[in-house]
C-alpha positions in Angstrom: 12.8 17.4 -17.6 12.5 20.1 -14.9 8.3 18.8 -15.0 9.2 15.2 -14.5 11.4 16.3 -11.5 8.5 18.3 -10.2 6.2 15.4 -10.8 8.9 12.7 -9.0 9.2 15.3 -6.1 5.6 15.6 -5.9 5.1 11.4 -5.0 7.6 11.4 -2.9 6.5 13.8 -0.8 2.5 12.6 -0.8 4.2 9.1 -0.4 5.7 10.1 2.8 3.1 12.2 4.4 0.6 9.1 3.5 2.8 6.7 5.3 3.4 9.1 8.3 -0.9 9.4 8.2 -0.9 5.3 8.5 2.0 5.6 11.3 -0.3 7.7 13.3 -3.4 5.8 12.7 -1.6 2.6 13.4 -0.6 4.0 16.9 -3.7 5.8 17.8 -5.2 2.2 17.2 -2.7 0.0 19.3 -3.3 2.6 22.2 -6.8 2.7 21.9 -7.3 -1.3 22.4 -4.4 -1.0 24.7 -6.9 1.0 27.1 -9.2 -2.0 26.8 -7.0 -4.4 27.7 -6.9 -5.4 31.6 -4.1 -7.4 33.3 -4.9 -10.2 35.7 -5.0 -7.8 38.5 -7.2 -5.2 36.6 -11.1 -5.8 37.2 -12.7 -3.7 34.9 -12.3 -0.1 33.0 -14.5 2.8 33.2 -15.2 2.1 29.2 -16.4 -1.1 30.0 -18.4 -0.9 33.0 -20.6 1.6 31.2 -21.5 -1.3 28.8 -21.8 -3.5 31.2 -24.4 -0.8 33.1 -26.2 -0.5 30.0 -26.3 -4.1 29.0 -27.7 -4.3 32.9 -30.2 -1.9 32.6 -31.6 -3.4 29.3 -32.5 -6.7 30.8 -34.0 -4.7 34.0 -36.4 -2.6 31.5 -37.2 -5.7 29.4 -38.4 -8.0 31.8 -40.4 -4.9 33.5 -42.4 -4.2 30.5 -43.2 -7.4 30.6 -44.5 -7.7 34.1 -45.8 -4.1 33.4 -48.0 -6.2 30.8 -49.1 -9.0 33.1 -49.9 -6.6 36.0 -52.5 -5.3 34.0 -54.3 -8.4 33.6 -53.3 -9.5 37.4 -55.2 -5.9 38.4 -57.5 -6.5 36.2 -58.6 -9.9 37.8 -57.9 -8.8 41.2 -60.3 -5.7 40.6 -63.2 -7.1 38.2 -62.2 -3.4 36.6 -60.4 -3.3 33.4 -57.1 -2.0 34.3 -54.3 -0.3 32.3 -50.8 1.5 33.4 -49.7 4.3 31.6 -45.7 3.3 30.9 -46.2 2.1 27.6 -47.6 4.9 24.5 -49.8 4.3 22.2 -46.9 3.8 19.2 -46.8 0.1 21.1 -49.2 -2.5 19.8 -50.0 -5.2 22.7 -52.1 -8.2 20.7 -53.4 -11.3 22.6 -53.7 -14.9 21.6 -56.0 -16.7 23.9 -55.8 -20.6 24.1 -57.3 -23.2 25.9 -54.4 -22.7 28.9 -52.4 -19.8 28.3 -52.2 -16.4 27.1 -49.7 -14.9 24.4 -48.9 -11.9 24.3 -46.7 -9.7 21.6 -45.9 -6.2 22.4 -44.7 -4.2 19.5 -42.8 -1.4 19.3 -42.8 -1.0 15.5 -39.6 0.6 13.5 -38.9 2.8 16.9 -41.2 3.9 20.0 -40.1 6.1 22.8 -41.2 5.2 26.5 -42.6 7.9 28.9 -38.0 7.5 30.3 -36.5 8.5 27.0 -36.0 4.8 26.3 -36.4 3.8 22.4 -37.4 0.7 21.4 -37.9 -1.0 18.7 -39.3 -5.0 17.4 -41.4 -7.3 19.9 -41.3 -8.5 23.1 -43.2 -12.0 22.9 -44.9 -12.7 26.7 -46.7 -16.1 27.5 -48.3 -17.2 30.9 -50.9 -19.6 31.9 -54.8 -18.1 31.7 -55.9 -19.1 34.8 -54.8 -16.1 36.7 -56.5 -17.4 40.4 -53.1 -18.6 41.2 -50.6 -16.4 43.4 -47.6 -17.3 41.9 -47.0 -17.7 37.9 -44.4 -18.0 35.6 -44.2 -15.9 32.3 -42.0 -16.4 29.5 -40.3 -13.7 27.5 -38.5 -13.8 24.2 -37.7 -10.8 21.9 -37.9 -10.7 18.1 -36.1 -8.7 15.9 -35.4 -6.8 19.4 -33.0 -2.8 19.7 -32.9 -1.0 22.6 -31.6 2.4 22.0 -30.3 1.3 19.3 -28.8 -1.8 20.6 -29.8 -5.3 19.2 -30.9 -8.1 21.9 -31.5 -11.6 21.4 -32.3 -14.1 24.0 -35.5 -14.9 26.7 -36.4 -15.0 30.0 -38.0 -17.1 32.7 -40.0 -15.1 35.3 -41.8 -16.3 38.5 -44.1 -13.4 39.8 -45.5 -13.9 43.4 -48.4 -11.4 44.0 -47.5 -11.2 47.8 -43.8 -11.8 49.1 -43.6 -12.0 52.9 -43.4 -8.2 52.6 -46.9 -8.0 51.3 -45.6 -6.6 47.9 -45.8 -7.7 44.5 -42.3 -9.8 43.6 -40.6 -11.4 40.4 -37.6 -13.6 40.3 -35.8 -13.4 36.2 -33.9 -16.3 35.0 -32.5 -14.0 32.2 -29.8 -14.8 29.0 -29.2 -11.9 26.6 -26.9 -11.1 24.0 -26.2 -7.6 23.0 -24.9 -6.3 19.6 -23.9 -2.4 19.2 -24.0 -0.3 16.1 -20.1 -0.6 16.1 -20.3 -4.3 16.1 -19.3 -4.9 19.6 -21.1 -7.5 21.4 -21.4 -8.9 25.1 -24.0 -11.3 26.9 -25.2 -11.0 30.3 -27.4 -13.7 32.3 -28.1 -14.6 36.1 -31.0 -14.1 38.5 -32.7 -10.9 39.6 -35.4 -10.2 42.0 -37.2 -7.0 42.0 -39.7 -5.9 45.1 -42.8 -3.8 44.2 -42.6 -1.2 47.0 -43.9 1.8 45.6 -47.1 2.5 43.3 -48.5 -0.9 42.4 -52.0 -0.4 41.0 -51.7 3.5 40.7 -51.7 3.1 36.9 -49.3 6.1 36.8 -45.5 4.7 35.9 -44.0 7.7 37.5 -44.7 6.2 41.4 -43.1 2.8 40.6 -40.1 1.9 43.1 -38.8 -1.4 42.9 -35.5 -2.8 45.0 -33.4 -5.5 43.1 -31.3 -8.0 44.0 -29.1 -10.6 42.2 -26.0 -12.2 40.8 -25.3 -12.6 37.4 -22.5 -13.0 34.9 -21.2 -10.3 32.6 -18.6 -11.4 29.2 -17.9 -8.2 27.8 -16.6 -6.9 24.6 -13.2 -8.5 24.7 -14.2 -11.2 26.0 -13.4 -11.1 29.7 -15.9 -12.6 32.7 -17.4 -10.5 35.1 -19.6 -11.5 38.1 -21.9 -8.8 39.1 -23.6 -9.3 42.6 -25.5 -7.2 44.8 -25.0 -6.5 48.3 -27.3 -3.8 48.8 -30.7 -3.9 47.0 -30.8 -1.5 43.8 -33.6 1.0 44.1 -35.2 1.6 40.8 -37.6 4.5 40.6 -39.5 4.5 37.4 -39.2 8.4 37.1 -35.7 7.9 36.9 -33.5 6.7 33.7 -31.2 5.1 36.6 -30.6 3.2 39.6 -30.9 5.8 42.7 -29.2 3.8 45.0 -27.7 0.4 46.5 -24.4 -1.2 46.1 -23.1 -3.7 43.0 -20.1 -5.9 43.4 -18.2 -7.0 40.2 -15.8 -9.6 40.5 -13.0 -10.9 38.3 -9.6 -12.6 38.4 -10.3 -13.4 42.3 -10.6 -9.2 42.5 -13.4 -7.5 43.7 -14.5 -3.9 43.0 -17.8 -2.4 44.5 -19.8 0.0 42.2 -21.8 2.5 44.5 -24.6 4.1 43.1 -24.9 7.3 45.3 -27.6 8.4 48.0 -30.9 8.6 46.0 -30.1 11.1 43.8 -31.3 11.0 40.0 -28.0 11.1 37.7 -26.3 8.8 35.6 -22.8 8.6 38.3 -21.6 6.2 40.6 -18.6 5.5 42.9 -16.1 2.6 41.5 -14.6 1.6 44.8 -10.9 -0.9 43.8 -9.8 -3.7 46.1 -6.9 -1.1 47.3 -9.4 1.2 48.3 -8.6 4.2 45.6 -12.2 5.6 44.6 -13.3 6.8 41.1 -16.5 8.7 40.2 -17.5 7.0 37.3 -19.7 8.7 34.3 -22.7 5.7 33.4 -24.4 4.8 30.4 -22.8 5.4 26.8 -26.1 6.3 25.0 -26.9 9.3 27.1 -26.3 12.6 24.9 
């Protein structure tokens, strides 16, 4: 008798501590999402805006590795000297397809291939432009098969127009640009718009480390939960090619009628910026989830 009270006693008291375990879970849970949630006034959270920097920052390196690629050949023509840069290792495959007009390109990155940034990728970029390569201006097309970025899946293309000489005298490309992103965790977002991103610094060098570029834009953010963004910028982006991250420039992000401004600092190389809200409170704000 006194063992089958002992044994009673016993489920209780694991029946209790296991529903107390799913109370706590439960409510760690609802305030977790809670966080994500915004109101109508709310623009955007700090969790969010890092996916939507590194969501940003993919499409930036995707479409440059593909101009990366066709500069070589522009050079190349340009030059009458075989040309090569030296961004991408030698774990990426580039193979050509020469046809009567065009040239197709696939750049391979195999199961996983780090870039000279700390960047891993992994899959293939597919690249196509017209052969003749006497023209100034040309439009490339860019796809991605079976695509991660750092571990992130992408699917979607691109439309680029690259003008050798803007009225600048610099190298230029305008992306028409639509990708989705799925993360380990199964979130996923989708980002599209226009960029256009100025060759200031180190065209022709062959060294990737001298690359600057200044970007400009608008495009359109939906992020994890399913809420709109507008991202726009209002003072170029400089990108410097030794650096994981944007150095500089200003990035407005819209929703709701609301309008925050993302600042991202005064050249420096880190991976901050200053999150600026309509009322004028300012947050230093932590970017890019991958970084260890």
């Amino acid at each position: 008798m006194k063992k089958n009270l002992e044994q009673i006693n016993f489920i209780k008291i694991t029946t209790f501590f296991m529903a107390m375990l799913l109370l706590v879970a439960t409510s760690c849970s609802t305030e977790e999402a809670s966080t994500e949630e915004l109101s109508s006034e709310e623009i955007i959270s700090a969790t969010e805006l890092k996916y939507s920097d590194e969501t940003e920052m993919i499409s930036e390196e995707v479409t440059a590795i593909a101009e990366d690629v066709y500069t070589s050949d522009e050079i190349s023509f340009i030059s009458k000297i075989p040309h090569k840069t030296d961004f991408l290792p030698d774990c990426v495959t580039i193979t050509t397809v020469i046809t009567d007009t065009t040239k197709e390109k696939t750049i391979d990155f195999g199961e996983g291939c780090e870039l000279p940034n700390g960047n891993v990728l992994s899959g293939i970029i597919n690249l196509s432009y017209a052969k003749d390569m006497e023209a100034a201006t040309k439009s490339l097309a860019l796809s991605l098969d079976n695509f991660t970025f750092n571990g992130v899946a992408i699917e979607g293309s691109a439309d680029i127009l690259r003008v050798r000489s803007n009225e600048n005298e610099n190298p230029q490309s305008t992306a028409n640009a639509s990708f989705n992103a799925t993360w380990s965790d199964g979130d996923t977002a989708s980002f599209e718009g226009t960029r256009t991103r100025e060759w200031i610094e180190g065209y022709g060098s062959g060294f990737w480390g001298d690359n600057v570029f200044l970007i400009t834009g608008k495009r359109t953010y939906v992020g994890r939960e399913g809420n709109v963004f507008v991202k726009e910028v209002i003072e170029p982006l400089r990108r410097e090619m030794a650096c994981r991250f944007i150095v500089s420039g200003v990035l407005e992000i819209s929703r709701n009628d609301n309008t925050a401004s993302l600042d991202f600092g005064d050249g420096t190389c880190d991976a901050k910026g200053i999150l600026t809200m309509p009322d004028g409170t300012e947050n230093e704000i932590f970017l890019r989830r991958f970084l260890k």
